[in-house]
C-alpha positions as CSV (number, residue, x, y, z in Angstrom):
1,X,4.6,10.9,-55.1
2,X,8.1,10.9,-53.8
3,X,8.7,9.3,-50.2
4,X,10.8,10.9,-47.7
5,X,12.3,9.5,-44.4
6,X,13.6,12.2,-41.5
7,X,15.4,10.4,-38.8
8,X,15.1,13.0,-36.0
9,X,17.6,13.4,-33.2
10,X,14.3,14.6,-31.3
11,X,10.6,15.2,-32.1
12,X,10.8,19.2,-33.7
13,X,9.3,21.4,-31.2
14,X,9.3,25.3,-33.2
15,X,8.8,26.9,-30.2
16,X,11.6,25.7,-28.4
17,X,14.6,25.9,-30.4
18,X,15.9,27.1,-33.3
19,X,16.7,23.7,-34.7
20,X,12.7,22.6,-33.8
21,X,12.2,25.4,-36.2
22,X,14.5,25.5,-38.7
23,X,13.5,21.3,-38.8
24,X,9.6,23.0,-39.6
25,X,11.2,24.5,-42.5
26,X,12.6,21.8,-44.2
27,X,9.3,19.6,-43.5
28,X,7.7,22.4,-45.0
29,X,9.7,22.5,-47.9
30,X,9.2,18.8,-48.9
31,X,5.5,18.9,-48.4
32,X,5.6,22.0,-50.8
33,X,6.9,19.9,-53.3
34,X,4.9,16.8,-52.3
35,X,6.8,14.7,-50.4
36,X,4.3,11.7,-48.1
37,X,6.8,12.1,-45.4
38,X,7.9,9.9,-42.2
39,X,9.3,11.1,-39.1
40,X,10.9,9.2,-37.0
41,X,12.7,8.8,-33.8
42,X,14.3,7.3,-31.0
43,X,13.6,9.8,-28.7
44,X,10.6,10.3,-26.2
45,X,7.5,12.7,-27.5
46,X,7.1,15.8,-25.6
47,X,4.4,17.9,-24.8
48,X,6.5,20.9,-26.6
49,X,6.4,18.8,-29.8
50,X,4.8,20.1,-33.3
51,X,1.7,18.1,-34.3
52,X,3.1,16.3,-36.7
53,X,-0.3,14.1,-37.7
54,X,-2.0,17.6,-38.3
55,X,0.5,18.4,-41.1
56,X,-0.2,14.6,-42.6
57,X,3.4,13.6,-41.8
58,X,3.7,9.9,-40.2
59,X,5.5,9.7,-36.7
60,X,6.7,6.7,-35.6
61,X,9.3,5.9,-32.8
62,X,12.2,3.7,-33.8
63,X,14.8,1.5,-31.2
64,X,18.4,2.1,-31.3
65,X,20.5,-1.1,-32.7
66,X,17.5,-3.0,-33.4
67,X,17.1,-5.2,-36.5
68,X,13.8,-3.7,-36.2
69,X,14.3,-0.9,-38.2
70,X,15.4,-3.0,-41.2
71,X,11.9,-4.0,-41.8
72,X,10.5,-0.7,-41.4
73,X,12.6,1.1,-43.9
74,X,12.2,-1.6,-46.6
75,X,9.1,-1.7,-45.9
76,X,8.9,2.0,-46.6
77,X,11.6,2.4,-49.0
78,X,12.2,6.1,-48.8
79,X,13.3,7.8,-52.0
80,X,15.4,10.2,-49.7
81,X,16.9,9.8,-46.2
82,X,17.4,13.1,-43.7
83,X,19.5,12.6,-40.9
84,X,19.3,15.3,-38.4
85,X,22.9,15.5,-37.0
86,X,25.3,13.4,-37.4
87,X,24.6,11.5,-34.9
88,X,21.6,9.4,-36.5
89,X,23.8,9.1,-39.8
90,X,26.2,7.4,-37.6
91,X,23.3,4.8,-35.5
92,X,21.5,4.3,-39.0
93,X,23.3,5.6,-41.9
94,X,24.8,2.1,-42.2
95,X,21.2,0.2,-42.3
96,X,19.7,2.7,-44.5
97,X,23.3,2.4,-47.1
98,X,22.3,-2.0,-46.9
99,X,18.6,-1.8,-46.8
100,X,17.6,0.7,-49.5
101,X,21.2,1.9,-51.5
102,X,19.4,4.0,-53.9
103,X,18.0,6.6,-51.2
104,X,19.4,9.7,-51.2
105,X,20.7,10.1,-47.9
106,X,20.6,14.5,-47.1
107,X,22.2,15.6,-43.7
108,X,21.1,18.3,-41.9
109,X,24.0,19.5,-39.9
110,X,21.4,22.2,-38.0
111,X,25.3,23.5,-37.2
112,X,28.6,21.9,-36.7
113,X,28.1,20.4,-33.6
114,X,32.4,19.9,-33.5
115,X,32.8,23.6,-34.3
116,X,30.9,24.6,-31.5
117,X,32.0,21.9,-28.9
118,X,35.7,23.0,-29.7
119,X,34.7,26.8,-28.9
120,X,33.4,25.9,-25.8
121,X,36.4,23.9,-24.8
122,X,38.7,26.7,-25.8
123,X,36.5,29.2,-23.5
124,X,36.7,27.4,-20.9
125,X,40.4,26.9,-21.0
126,X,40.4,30.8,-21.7
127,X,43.1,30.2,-24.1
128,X,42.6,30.9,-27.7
129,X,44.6,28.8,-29.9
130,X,45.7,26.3,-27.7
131,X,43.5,23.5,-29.1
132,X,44.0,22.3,-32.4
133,X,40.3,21.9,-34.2
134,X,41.8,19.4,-37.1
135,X,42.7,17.1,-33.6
136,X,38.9,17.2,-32.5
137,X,37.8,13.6,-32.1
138,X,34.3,14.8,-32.9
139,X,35.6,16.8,-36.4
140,X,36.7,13.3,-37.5
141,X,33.0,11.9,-36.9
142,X,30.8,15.0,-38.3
143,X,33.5,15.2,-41.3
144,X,32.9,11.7,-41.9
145,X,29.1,11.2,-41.6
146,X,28.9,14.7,-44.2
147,X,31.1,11.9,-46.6
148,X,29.3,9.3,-46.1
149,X,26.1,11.3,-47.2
150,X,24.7,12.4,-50.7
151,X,24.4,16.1,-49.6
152,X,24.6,18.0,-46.3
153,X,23.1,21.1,-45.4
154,X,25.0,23.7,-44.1
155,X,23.3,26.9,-42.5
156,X,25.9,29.1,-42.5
157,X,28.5,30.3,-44.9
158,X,31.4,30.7,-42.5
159,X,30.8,27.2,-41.8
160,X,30.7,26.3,-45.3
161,X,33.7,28.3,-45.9
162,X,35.5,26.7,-43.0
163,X,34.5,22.7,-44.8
164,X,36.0,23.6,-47.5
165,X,38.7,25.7,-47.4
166,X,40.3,24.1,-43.8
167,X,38.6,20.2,-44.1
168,X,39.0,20.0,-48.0
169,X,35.3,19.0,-48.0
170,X,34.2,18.5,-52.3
171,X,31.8,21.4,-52.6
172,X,29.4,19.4,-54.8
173,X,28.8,17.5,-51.1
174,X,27.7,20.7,-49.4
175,X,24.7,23.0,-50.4
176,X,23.7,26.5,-48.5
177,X,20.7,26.5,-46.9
178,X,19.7,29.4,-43.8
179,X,16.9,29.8,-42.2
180,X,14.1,29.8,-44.4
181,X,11.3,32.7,-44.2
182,X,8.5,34.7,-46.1
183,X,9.3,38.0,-47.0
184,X,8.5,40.9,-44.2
185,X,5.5,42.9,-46.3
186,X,5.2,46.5,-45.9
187,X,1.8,45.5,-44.1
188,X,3.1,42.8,-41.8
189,X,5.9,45.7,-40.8
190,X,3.1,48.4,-40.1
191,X,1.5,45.8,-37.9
192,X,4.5,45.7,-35.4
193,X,4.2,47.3,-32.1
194,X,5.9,50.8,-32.6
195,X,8.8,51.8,-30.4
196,X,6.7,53.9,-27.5
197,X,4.5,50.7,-27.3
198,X,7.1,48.6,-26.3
199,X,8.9,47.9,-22.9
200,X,11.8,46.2,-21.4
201,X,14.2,43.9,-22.4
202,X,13.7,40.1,-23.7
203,X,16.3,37.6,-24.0
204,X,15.4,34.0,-25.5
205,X,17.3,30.4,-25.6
206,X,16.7,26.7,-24.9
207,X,18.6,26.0,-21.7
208,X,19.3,22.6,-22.8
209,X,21.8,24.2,-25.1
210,X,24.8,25.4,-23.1
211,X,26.0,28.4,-24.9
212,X,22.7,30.1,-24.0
213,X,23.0,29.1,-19.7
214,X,26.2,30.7,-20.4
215,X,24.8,33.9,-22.1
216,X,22.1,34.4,-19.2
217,X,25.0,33.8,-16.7
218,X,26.6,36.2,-18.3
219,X,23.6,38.7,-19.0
220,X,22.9,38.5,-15.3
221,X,26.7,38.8,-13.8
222,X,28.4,41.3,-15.8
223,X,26.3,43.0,-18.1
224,X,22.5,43.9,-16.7
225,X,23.9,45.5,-13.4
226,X,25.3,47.9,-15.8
227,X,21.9,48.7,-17.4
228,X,20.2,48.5,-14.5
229,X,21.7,51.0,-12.8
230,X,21.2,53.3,-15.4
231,X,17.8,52.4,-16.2
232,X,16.4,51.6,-12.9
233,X,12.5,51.2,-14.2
234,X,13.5,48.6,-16.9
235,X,13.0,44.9,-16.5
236,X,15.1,41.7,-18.0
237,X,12.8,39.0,-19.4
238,X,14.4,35.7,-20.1
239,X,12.6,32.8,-22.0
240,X,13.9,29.1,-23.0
241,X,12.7,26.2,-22.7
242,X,13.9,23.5,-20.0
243,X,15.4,25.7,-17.5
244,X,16.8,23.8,-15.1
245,X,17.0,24.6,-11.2
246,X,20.2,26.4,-11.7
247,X,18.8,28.7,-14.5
248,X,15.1,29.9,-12.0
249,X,18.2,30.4,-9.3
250,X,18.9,33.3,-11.7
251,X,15.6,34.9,-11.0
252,X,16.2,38.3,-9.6
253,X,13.2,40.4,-9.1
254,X,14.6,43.2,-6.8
255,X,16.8,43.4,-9.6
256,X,14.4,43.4,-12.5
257,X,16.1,40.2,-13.6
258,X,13.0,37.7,-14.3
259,X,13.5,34.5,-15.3
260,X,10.2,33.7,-17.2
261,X,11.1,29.9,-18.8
262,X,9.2,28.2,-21.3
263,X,6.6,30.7,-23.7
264,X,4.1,28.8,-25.9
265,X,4.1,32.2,-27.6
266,X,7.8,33.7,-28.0
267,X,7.4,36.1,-30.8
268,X,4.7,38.2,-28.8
269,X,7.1,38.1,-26.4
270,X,9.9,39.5,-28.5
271,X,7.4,41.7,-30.3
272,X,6.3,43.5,-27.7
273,X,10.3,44.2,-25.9
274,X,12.1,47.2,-26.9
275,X,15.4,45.6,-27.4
276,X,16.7,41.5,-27.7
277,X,20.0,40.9,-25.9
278,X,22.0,38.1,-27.1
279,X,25.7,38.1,-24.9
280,X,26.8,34.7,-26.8
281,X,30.2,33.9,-25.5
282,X,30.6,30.8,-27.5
283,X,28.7,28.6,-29.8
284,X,28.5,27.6,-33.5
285,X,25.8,28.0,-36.7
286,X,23.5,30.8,-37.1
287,X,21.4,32.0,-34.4
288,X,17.4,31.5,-34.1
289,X,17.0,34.2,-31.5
290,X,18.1,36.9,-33.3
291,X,16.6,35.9,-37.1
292,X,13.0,35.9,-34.8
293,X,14.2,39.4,-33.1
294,X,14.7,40.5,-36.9
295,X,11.1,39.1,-37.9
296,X,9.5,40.6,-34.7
297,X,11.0,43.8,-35.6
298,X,13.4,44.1,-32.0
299,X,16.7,45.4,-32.4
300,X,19.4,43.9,-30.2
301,X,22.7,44.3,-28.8
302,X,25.1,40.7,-29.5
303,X,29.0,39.5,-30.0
304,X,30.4,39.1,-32.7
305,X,30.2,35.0,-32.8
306,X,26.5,35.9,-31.7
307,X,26.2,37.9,-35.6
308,X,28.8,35.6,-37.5
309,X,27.3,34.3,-40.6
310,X,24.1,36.3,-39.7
311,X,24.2,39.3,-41.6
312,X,26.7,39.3,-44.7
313,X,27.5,42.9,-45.8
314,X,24.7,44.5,-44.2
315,X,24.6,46.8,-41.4
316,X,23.5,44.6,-38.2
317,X,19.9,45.7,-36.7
318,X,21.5,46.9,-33.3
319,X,24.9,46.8,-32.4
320,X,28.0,44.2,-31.7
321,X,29.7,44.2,-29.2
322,X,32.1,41.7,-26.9
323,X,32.8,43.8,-23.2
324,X,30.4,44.0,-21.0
325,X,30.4,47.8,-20.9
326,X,30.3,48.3,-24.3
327,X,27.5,46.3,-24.5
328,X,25.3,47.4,-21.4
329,X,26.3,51.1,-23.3
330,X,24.8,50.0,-26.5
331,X,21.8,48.7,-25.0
332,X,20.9,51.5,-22.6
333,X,21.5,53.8,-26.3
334,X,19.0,51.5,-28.2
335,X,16.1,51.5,-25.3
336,X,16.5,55.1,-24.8
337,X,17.0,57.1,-28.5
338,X,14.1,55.9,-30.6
339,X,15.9,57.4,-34.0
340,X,18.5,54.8,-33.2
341,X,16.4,52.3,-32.7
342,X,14.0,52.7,-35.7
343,X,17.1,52.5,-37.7
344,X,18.2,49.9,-36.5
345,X,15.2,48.1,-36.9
346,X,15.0,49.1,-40.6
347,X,18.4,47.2,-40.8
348,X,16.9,43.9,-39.2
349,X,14.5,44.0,-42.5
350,X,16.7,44.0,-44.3
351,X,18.4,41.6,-43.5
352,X,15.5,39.1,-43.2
353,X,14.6,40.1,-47.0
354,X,17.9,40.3,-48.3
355,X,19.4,37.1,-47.0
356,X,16.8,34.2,-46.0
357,X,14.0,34.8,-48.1
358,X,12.9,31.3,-48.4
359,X,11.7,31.3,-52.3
360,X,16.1,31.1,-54.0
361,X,17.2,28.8,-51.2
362,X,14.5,26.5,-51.6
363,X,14.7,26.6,-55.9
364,X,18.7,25.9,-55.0
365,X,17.9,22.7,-53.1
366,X,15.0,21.4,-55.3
367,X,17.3,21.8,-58.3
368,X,20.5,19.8,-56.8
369,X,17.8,17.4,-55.4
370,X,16.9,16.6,-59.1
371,X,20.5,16.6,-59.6
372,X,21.2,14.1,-57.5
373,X,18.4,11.5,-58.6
374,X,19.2,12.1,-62.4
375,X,23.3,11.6,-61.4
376,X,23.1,9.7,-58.0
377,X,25.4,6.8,-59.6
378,X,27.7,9.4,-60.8
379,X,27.4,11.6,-57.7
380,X,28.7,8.6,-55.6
381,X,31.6,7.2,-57.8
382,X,33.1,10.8,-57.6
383,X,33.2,10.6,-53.5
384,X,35.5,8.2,-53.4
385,X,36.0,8.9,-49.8
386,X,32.5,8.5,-48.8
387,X,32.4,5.4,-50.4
388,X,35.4,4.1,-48.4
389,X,34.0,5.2,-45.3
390,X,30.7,3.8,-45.8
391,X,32.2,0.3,-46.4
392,X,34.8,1.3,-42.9
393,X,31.8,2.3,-41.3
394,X,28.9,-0.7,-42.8
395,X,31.7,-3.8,-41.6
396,X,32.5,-1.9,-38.0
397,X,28.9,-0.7,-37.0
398,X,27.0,-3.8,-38.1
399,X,28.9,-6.2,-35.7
400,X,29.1,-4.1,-32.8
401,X,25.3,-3.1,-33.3
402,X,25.0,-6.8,-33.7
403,X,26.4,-7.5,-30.7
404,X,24.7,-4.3,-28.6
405,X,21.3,-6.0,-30.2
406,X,21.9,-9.6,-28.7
407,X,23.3,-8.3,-25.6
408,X,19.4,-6.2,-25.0
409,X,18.0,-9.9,-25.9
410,X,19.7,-11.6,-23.5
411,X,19.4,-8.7,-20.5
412,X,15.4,-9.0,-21.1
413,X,15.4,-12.9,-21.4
414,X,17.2,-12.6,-17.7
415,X,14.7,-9.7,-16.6
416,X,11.9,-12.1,-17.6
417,X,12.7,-15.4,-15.6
């Protein structure tokens, strides 16, 4: 039995985030091909968090620069390393490279977390093209930490498109990998709530992510006074987890605007609205929100960087659009013409079927998994890049962690006397 080691930004929680989610999926994917996996993590459990233990997957919390961790990985000796983000490649890529060399060390990217600070920077400024991407302190890091690694996981062509074509990132570095779902059956589409037995609207987003505050700001400002002037009986549901004391200020019951927060149970939610609305004015990677509107069988009204990389060359389930007119429009069209919005939905299907059926995208990743332990030697001597930033990044990181680690000794010595 293989071993596998996920170093985890945070403990997954499913129902929270797209990223607690699509984290499920890869957990779930290992143990299908029976992995004993270890999760672990610097951050603090939450009461959101999956139950880990129940799915026979080892959680254990881990200390930033702390020698610590040395012991525990040889100890374990993974035969594979996933860092989630870049971030954790960067605190313990560098131990992992010394301790065990012959892990395979996968990054999941969840998205590119410099893509998507660099479109919020640019919409704030509200002007396009003034910032240059390639100057992005943050590029420099992700770009690096997907060198460093073995393989990185990308969930979204236009992202792999843009690593390759505008970074000059070695494609053999990156693999494809979406969201990863069963197949809708006809059954599990007869179940869904039909149009007449559906109401309102549902939007749905962890507030700890920016881009969707912004969204409900938005949603709330400029676009639901529009619908709900013409649909005066209709009401605005908004879900996410973590909503902080300036997203409940949003609640607006005399306007049918209710912020609802946290749902242990978001695709009933979803499943039961008439119509998802996703106003994304910024942001990066594929979105979780509408994928789950698509399984739930919701149409929805989104932008254009809410659908990029989501749907290929199918027809979207709902409609696209960036002003807020156009938008309130579409959605007032898809809550009240049901032939539009069965069509629609049919669309949404399709797309799930077509495009993230789990079964190819997991035989693609198994198969350049056993590519890489049958070539790893091979692998690495091609990436000479990686292999010089590894050694930039092993010398730098090991004496200033070094020093971060005595400093913490001394500070509790002091706290002690």
């Amino acid at each position: 039995m293989k071993s596998l080691l996920v170093i985890g930004y945070v403990w997954p929680e499913p129902n929270s985030s797209a990223a607690g989610a699509r984290m499920m999926q890869l957990l779930d994917f290992f143990l299908l091909q029976n992995y004993k996996i270890t999760f672990a993590s610097t951050a603090a459990k939450t009461i959101h968090m999956a139950n880990l233990e129940e799915m026979d997957i080892n959680s254990i919390n881990i200390e930033l620069n702390n020698s610590s961790f040395d012991d525990f990985i040889s100890a374990l000796a993974p035969d594979i390393v996933l860092f989630d983000r870049f971030m954790m490649e960067e605190q313990f890529g560098w131990r992992v490279t010394k301790i065990c060399p012959n892990s395979i060390k996968i990054l999941d990217t969840e998205d590119l977390h410099f893509l998507r600070k660099h479109r919020e920077l640019e919409f704030k400024a509200l002007q396009k093209n003034q910032l240059k991407i390639k100057d992005s302190e943050l590029a420099k890091r992700e770009i690096a930490s997907i060198y460093r690694c073995d393989l990185s996981l990308i969930i979204s062509k236009q992202e792999m498109q843009l690593l390759i074509t505008d970074f000059e990132v070695p494609i053999n570095l990156l693999i494809y990998i979406p969201f990863l779902f069963d197949k809708l059956s006809e059954n599990t589409i007869t179940e869904l709530p039909k149009y007449e037995e559906r109401e309102h609207f549902v939007s749905i987003g962890n507030f700890r992510h920016f881009p969707n505050y912004d969204a409900v700001l938005y949603l709330k400002k400029e676009i639901w006074p529009l619908i709900n002037k013409e649909l005066p009986r209709a009401q605005m549901h908004v879900y996410g987890a973590y909503p902080s004391q300036k997203v409940t200020q949003l609640n607006a019951p005399r306007n049918n605007f209710f912020i609802k927060g946290w749902t242990k149970n978001a695709q009933w939610e979803v499943k039961n609205a008439k119509v998802s609305l996703a106003p994304l004015r910024f942001g990066a990677g594929l979105k979780g929100k509408l994928t789950e509107a698509m399984l739930c069988g919701t149409p929805n009204v989104t932008t254009s960087l809410g659908a990029e990389g989501m749907h290929g060359e199918l027809g979207w389930n709902g409609y696209i659009e960036n002003a807020p007119v156009l938008f309130a429009q579409a959605a007032i069209a898809l809550y009240t013409k049901p032939d539009i919005w069965k069509e629609a939905q049919l669309r949404g299907f399709d797309i799930i079927n077509q495009l993230y059926d789990k079964i190819p995208h997991q035989e693609r990743l198994k198969l350049k998994i056993e590519e890489l332990f049958n070539t790893l030697q091979k692998h690495r001597t091609a990436n000479f890049t990686g292999a010089m930033l590894n050694q930039h990044r092993n010398k730098s990181t090991y004496f200033l962690s070094k020093f971060i680690e005595v400093k913490n000794e001394l500070e509790q010595l002091r706290a002690e006397k």
